[in-house]
C-alpha positions in Angstrom: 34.8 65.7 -106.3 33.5 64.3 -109.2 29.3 64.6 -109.6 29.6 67.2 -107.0 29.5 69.9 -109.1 33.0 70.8 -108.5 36.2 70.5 -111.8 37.9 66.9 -111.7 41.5 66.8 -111.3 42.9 67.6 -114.7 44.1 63.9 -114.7 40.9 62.4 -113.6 40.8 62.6 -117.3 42.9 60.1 -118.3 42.0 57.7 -116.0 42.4 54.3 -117.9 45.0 55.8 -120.4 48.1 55.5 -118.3 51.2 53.9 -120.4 52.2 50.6 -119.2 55.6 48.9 -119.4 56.0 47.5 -122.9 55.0 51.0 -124.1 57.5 52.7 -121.6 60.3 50.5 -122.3 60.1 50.9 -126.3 60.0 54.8 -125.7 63.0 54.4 -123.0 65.2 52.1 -126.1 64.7 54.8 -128.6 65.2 57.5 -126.3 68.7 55.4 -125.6 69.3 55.5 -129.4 68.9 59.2 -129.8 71.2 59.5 -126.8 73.8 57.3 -128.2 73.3 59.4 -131.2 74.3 62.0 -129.5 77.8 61.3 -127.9 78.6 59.7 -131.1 78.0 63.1 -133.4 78.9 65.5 -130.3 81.2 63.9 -127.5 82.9 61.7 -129.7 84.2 64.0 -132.1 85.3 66.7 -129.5 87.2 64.3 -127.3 89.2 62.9 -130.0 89.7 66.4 -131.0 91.1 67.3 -127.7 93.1 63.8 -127.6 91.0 62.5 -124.9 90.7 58.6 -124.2 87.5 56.9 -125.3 88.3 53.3 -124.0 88.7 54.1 -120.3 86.9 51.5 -118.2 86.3 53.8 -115.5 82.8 55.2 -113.8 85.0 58.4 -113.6 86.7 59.0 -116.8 86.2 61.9 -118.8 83.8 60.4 -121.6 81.5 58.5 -119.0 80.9 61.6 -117.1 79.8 63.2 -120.2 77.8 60.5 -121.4 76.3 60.6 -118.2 75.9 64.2 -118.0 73.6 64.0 -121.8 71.8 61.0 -120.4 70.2 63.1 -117.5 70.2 66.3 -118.8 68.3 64.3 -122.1 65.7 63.6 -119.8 65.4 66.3 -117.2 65.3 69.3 -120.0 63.2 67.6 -122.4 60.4 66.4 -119.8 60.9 70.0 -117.9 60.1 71.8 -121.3 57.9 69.9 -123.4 56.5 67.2 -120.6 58.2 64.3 -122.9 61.1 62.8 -124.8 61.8 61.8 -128.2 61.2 58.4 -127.5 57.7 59.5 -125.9 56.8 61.8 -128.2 56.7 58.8 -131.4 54.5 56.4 -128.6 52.1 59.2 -127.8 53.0 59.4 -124.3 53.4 62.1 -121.7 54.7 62.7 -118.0 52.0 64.5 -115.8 51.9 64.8 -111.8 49.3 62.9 -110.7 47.8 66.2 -109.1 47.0 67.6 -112.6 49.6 70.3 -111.7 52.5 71.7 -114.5 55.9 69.8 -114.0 57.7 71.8 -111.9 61.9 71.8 -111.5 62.2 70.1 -108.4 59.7 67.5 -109.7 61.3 66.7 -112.8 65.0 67.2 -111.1 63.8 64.4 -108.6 61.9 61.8 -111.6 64.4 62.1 -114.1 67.8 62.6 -112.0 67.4 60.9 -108.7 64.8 58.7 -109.3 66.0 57.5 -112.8 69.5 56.7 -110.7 68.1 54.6 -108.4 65.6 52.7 -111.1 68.6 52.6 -113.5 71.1 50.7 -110.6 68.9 48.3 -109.6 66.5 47.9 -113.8 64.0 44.6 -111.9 62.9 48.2 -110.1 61.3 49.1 -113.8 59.3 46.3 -114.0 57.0 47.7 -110.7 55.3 49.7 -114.0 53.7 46.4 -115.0 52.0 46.1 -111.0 51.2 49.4 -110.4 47.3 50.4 -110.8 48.7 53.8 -112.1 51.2 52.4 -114.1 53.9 54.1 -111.9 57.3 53.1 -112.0 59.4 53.7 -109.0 60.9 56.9 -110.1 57.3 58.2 -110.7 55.9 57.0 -107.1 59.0 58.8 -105.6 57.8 62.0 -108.0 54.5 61.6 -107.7 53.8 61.3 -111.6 53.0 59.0 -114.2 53.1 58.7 -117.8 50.2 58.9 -119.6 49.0 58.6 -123.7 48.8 62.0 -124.3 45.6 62.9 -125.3 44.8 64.0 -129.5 
């Protein structure tokens, strides 16, 4: 414990410096644009290639399903690998587990797959960030994470 002589918890250190929900939600809209960006450049092109359908209305057509399948792996592979997004990285900000730990798979399989899912279904759940004394959305208190400003 702290003043015991013993190391702090790695995040003990940025006590004070976790990202709240403006910051989050301005990282989450460009992080939508570079997604967009890319099933217009990528997806797009190849389904019209392959005469694919691009107006289909349902959850289960080709072209949602791959939108779908960018959106999450977007956000597992780029937390998994470099602890942020796109979107993150221009706001400073950066995923950690609240136990100072790396990120590991299951951790970032369950924030950015399951728990984006359920926060994404039901988007009043996003606002819990602006409550939270950790600044935790619901995705992170099922993760047990939370974004932080990464420190310079």
């Amino acid at each position: 414990m702290y003043g015991t002589g013993k190391s702090e918890p790695e995040n003990h250190l940025y006590s004070g410096l976790y990202a709240g929900f403006w910051t989050r939600f301005w990282a989450y809209l460009l992080d939508l644009v570079v997604i967009g960006s890319i099933n217009r450049m990528i997806i797009n092109p190849v389904f019209r290639a392959l005469d694919v359908s691009l107006i289909e209305d349902s959850v289960f057509s080709p072209v949602a399903i791959a939108t779908a399948v960018v959106f999450y792996l977007y956000f597992v592979l780029m937390t998994k690998f470099l602890g942020q997004t796109l979107g993150k990285m221009v706001f400073g900000l950066k995923v950690v587990e609240l136990d100072g730990k790396e990120l590991s798979w299951g951790t970032v399989i369950f924030r950015e797959w399951i728990g984006r899912f359920i926060s994404a279904t039901i988007m009043v759940l996003y606002v819990v960030i602006a409550f939270t004394k950790k600044k935790q959305g619901l995705h992170d208190l099922f993760a047990d994470t939370t974004v932080i400003y990464e420190p310079r």
